[in-house]
N, C-alpha and C positions, 0 to 999 in steps of 0.2 A: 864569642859565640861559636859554637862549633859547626861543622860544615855536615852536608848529608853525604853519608858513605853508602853505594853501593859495586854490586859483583856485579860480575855479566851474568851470572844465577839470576832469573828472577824470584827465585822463592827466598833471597836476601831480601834484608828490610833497613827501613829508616835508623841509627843507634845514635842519641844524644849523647853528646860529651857532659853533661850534667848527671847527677844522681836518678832521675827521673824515671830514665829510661831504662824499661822494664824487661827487656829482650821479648819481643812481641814479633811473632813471625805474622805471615799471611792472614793464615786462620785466623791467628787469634784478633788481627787487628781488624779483620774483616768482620768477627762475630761482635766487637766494641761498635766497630762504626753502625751496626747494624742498629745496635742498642741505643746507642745517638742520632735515632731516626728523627726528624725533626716534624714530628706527625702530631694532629690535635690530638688524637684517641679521647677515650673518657678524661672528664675535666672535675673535679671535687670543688670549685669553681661556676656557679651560673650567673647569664646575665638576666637581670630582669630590666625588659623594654616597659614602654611606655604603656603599651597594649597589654604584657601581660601583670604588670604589677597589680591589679585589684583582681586579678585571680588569686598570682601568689599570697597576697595576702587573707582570701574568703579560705585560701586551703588552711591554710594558721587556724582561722578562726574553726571550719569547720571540726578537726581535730578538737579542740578544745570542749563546744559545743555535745559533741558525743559524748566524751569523756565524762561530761558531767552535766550533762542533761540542760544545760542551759540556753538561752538566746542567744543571739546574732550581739546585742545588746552591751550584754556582761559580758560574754565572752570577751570582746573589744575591749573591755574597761579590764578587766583580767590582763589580758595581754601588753596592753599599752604601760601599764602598772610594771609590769614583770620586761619589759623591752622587746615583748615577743617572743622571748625565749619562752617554746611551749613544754622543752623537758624541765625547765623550773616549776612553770605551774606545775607542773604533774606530781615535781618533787616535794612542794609547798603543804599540796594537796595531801599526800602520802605524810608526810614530816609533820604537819603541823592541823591537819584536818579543814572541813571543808568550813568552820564560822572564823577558825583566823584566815585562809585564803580569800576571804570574802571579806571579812573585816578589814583587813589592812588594804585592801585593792577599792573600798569604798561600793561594795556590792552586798547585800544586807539581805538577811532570808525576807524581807517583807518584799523584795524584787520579784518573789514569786509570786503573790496573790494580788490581783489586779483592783487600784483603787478607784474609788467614787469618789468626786466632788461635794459635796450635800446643796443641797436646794439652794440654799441661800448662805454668804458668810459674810467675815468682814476678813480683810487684806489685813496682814498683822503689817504689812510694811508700810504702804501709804495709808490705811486707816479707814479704806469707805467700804460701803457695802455694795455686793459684786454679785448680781446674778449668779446661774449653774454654768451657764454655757461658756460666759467670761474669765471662767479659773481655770486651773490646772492643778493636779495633785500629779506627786512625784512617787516615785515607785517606793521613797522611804515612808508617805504618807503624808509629806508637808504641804500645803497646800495656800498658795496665790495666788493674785490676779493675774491675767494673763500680761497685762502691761508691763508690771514690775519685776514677772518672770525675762521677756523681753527685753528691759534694758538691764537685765543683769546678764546675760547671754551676749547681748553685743557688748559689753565691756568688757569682758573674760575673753572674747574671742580679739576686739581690741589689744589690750596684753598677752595675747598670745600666750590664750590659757585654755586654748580652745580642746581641749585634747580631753582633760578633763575637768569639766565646768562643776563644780560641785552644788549641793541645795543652799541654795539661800537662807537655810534655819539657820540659828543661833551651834554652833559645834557641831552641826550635821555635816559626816564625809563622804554621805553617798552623792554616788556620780550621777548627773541627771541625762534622762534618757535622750538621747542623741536624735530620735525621729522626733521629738515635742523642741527640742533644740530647732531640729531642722523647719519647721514648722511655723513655730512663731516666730523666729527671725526670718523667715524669707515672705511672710506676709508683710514684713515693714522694711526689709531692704534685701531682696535678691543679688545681688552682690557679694554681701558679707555672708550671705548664706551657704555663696558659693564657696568663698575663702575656707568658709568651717568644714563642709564635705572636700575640699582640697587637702585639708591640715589632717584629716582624718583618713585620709588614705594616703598620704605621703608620712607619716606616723610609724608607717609598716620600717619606710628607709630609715628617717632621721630616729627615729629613737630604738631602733632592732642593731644589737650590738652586732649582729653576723651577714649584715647589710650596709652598704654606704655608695652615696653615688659615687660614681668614676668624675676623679679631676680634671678633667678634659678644660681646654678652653680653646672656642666656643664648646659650652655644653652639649654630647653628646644626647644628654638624655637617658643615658644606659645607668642603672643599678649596678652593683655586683655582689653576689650572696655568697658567703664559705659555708662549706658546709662542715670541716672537721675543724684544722687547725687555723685560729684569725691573725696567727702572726705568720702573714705569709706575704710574697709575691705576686699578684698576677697581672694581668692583661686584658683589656674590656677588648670587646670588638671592632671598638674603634681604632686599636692600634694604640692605645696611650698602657705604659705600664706603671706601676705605683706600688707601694708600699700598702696595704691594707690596713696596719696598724695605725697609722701614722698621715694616710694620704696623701703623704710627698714622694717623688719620683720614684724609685724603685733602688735605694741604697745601700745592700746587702754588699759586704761583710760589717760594715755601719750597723750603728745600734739608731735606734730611732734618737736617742740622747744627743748622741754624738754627730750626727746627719745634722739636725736642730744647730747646735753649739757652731758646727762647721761652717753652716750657712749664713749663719750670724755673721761669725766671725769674719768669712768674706765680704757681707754687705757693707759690714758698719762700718768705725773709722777706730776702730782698737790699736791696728796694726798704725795707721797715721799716728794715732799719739807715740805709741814705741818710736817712731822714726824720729818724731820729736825729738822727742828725750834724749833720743840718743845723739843726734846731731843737733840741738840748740841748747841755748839758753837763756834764762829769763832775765829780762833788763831789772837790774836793784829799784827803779824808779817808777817804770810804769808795768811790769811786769808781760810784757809782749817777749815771747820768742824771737830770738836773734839768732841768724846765723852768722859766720864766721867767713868771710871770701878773702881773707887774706891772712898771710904767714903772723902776725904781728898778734901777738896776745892783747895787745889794746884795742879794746873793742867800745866806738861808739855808735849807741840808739840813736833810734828816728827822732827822738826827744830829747839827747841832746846829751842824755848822761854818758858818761866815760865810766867803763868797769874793766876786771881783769879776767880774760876769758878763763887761766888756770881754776880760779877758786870762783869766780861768778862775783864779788867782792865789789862794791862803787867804789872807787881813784874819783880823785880831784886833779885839779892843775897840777899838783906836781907829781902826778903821776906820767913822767913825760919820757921823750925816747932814752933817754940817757939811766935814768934814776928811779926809784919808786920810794920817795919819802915817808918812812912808818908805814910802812906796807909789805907782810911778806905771807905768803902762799904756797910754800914749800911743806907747810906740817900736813903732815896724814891724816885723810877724816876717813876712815871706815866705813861710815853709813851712805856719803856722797858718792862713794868709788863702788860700792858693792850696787847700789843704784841702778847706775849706770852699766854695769858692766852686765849685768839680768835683764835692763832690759835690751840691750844688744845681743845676748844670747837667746833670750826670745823671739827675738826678731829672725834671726838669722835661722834658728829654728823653724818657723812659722813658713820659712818663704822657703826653704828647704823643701817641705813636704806639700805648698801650694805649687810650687811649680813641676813639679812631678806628677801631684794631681790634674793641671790643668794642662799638659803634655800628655799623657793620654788620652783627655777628654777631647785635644784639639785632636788627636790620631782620630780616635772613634767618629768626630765627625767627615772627617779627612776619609778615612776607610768605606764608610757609608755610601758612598760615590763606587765604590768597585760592586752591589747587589747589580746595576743597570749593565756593567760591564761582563758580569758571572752570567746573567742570563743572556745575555749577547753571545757568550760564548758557547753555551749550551747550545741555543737554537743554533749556531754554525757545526759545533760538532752531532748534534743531531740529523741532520742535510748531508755529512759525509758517510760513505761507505767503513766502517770501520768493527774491527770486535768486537768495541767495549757499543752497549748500546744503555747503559744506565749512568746518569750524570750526576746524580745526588748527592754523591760525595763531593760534588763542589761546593753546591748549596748546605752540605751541612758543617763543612770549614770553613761558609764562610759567615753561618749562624755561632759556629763555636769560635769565633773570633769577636764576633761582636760581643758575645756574653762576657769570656775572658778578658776584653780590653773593659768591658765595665765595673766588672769585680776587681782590676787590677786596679784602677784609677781608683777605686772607692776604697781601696787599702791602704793610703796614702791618709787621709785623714780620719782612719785606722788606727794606724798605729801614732799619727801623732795625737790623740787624744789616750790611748792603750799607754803607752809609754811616757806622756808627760807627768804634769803632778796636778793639774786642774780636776783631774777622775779621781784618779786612783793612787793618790800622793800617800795614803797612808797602808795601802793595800801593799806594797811589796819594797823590800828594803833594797838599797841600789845594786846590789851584787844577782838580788832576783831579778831586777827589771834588766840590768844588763845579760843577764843567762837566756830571760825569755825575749828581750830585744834582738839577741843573735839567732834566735831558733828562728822567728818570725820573720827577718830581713833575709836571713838564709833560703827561705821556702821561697819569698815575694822573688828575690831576684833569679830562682828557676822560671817562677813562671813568667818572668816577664822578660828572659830569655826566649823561652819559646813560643811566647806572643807573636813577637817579633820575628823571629822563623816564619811563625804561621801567618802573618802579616805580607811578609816577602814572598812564598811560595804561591799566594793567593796573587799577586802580580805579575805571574806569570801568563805568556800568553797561551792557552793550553789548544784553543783551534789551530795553531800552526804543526802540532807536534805529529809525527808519524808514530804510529799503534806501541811500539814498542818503547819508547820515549813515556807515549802518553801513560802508556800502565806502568812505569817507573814513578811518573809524577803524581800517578794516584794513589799508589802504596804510600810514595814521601806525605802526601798532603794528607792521609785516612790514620798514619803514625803520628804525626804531629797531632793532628785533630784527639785524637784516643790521648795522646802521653799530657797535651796543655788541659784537658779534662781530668785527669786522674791530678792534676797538680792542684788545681783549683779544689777540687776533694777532698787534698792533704791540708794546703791552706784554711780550707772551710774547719777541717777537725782540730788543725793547731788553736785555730782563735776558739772553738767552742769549748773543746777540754784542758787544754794546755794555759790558756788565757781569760778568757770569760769564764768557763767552769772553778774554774781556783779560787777568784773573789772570793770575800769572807762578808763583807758589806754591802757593795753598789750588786746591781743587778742589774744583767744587762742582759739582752737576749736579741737575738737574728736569727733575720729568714733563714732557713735551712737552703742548704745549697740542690739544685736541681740540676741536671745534666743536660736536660730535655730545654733548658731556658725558665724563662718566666710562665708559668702555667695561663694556655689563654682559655679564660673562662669561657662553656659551650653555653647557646640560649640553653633559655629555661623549659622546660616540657612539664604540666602542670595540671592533675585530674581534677576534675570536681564532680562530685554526683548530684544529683537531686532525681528521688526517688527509682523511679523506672531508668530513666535516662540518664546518657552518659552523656557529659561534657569535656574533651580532650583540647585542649591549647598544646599548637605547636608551635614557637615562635621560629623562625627559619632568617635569615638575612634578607630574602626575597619578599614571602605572602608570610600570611596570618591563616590558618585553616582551625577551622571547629566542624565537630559532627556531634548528631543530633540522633540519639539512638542507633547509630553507624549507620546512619542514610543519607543524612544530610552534611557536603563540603562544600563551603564557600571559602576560597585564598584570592587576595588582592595583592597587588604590587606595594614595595615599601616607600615606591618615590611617591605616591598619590596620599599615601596616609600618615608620614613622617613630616608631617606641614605644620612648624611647630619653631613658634620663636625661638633662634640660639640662645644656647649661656640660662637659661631660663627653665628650669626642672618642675618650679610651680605649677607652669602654664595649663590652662584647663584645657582640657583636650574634650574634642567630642567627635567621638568615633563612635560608630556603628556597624555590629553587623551583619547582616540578613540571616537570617536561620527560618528557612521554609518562609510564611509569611509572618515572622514575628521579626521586631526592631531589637535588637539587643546592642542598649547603648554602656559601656564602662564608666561612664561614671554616673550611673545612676545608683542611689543605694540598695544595699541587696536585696532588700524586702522590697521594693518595686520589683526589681528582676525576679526576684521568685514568682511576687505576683501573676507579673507575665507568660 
């Protein structure tokens, strides 16, 4: 590792002895670090809370709704069909016209013209005759008792089909309306009525491919919605980061594949049977693994048999210290010897690139401990008389360390799936994989040079230092910071063009590398109108504020309203909240609220 050089010039700078470094004077490293401000700004990234989700989702709907003239109703059944994605409908709409958009979503032009029961019928399902007021007809026309509409709604909602209950005719696909749903199940069991209006607005998350709750455990409760690209990175509010793809921790230069495969692989016992194999072997008799604790090729089982450890072979008696009667083990087996000797090179392999992975995973958490020490020190040098009066450049070496010790570690079982043969055995011949194996270990062990740099500079005491010390230290640690950023850059561009882009079969694809860290998604701000009036949701960390033609603001605190079983997204919430003297409760359905 090379050492930091500088002059008694201060406009000298930090120059790695690796390729890296870019001859980056003041300026220019001052204008990098600038760039590497470790600031939310706009996020492409929202969270949706608990409060605002049946917004976000009436805004879906109402889009839709305009667009094509329809109800609250179909629009829902449109949507939920399509996963929410409302540039599909639209596209559908366009592509294919407005009786297959409806067709295939189970929404029928007779959904416009509103039916009548007639005076008297008879139930085609159970068979009796059923009064007017007793039936129900459905928006396609079908028409039932109310009984057998009823238990055919709580069965659907039972199987967790509640989403879209369809008619009980014979090959009818229309979707039945959702208020007659809500209606006659909550007259015979309010409970399951409540499950159906739960499933129905939690629909928005689990089945909208540009939405998924945050992994959190215990349950945060927080959504998060992409709004461009869904193979990305981010960060709930909660402080958990994750893979959006994928919903496991956040494993970028890892392909979601390979993340999978790696995890496995450490949990299971693959690598125990290798060890096996490679250090035992099977008794001829009961076929239990044997190990070997002494120099003597005669090896006897817990059962009593005598075999030859060379060829694995059962001996008898006269297989004794002296002689081995009609017994010889010297000839070459190919298949036994090539065996063994793969699976020790797997092995060896495996633990090769685990323990390198889990040597910076144990650093990362190891390092983690110096955030409470960095702001220690700020607040000391902040209290001293001194030049420099902006401290940020600590905190952002010592966010660009945390980022680069995680991308470094997760390059480790990287490249051993990149370069083994479980992926990509047919994708490049061994003189490729050795060409692109040297390009890729060549980049990893810049950066993970100057990791470590940046690791060590970071451990310095910087409140002890006098002004002119200190601004040497801050140029060394704002070079570092800039040069192990640009390295990771390079990294990121080797695996995607160099590596991942070359494939001719598998396909593989990663988060795009950020500078700025893991993107932390901003709440969600969310309009809705209804006629004259405007309705503005601001979600904030703190209150909840709505106005009401811009006269009316009511904000509450988030500890009085965040009262809500852990680990538990389900959970029915019943929030309220005052707008002049009207109740406005979230989970009511929206045609109540409109009502209102």
């Amino acid at each position: 590792m090379g050492d930091f050089l500088y002059s008694d010039n201060e406009e000298d700078y930090y120059i790695s002895d690796c390729d890296s470094a870019d001859g980056l004077d003041n300026d220019d490293a001052e204008d990098d670090d600038n760039d590497l401000q470790w600031t939310s700004g706009a996020s492409s990234t929202k969270v949706i809370t608990r409060e605002s989700l049946l917004v976000a989702q009436r805004e879906d709907l109402r889009r839709v709704m305009e667009m094509l003239n329809l109800s609250e109703q179909h629009a829902r059944t449109l949507l939920i069909y399509h996963r929410w994605d409302v540039e599909k409908v639209f596209a559908v709409f366009v592509e294919k016209g407005k009786d297959k958009l409806f067709g295939e979503a189970g929404v029928t032009e007779k959904s416009c013209k509103i039916k009548h029961a007639p005076a008297a019928m008879t139930c085609e399902v159970c068979m009796e005759d059923i009064p007017e007021h007793k039936a129900t007809t459905m928006d396609c026309g079908h028409c039932f008792c109310n009984n057998c509409w009823t238990e055919h709604f709580v069965v659907k909602i039972n199987e967790g089909k509640s989403r879209r209950i369809t008619c009980m005719a014979y090959k009818c696909t229309a979707i039945c309306d959702e208020a007659i749903v809500r209606n006659l199940v909550s007259a015979r069991d309010p409970d399951l009525a409540e499950r159906f209006e739960r499933f129905l607005l939690e629909s928005y998350i689990e089945d909208n491919q540009r939405v998924k709750w945050c992994p959190s455990v215990p349950h945060c409760g927080n959504a998060i919605r992409v709004e461009d690209e869904k193979l990305c990175e981010v960060e709930c509010t909660c402080g958990v980061q994750f893979c959006f793809s994928c919903s496991s921790e956040a494993h970028s230069p890892c392909s979601c594949l390979m993340w999978e495969l790696w995890v496995k692989k450490c949990r299971d016992e693959s690598e125990t049977v290798n060890w096996i194999t490679v250090n035992t072997k099977s008794c001829p008799k009961c076929y239990k693994s044997v190990e070997k604790n002494g120099g003597c090729n005669l090896v006897s089982c817990i059962c009593g048999q005598s075999f030859c450890w060379l060829c694995g072979g059962a001996t008898g008696r006269e297989h004794t210290w002296t002689s081995i009667a009609g017994h010889s083990c010297g000839r070459f087996k190919e298949d036994q010897e090539k065996q063994a000797e793969r699976a020790k090179r797997d092995l060896n392999r495996y633990m090769h690139y685990h323990n390198r992975y889990k040597a910076h995973t144990d650093s990362f958490k190891l390092e983690s401990k110096l955030k409470e020490t960095i702001e220690s020190q700020i607040y000391m040098l902040e209290g001293k008389e001194s030049e420099l009066k902006d401290f940020s450049w600590l905190t952002n070496g010592l966010n660009r360390l945390f980022r680069s010790r995680r991308v470094l570690s997760y390059s480790y079982p990287f490249a051993f799936y990149m370069f083994g043969e479980d992926l990509f055995g047919d994708e490049m011949t061994p003189v490729e994989r050795e060409i692109k194996q040297n390009l890729f270990e060549d980049q990893q062990q810049q950066l993970e040079e100057n990791v470590e740099k940046l690791s060590k500079a970071l451990e310095e005491k910087y409140d002890g230092l006098e002004d002119d010390n200190l601004k040497q230290s801050r140029m060394q640690l704002i070079n570092l910071s800039v040069i192990t950023d640009r390295l990771c850059k390079s990294m990121y561009e080797c695996i995607e063009n160099d590596l991942l882009g070359s494939l001719k079969v598998a396909t593989h694809n990663i988060a795009a590398y950020k500078s700025k860290g893991v993107e932390r998604a901003s709440e969600l701000l969310v309009r809705a109108t209804k006629g004259n009036n405007s309705i503005s949701y601001l979600q904030t960390n703190s209150s909840i504020s709505a106005t009401v033609g811009g006269t009316v603001e009511v904000g509450r605190s988030s500890s009085s309203s965040l009262n809500f079983e852990s680990g538990c997204p389900s959970r029915k919430r019943a929030k309220r909240e005052a707008l002049g003297n009207v109740l406005f409760d979230l989970n009511l359905p929206a045609e109540v609220i409109d009502k209102s």
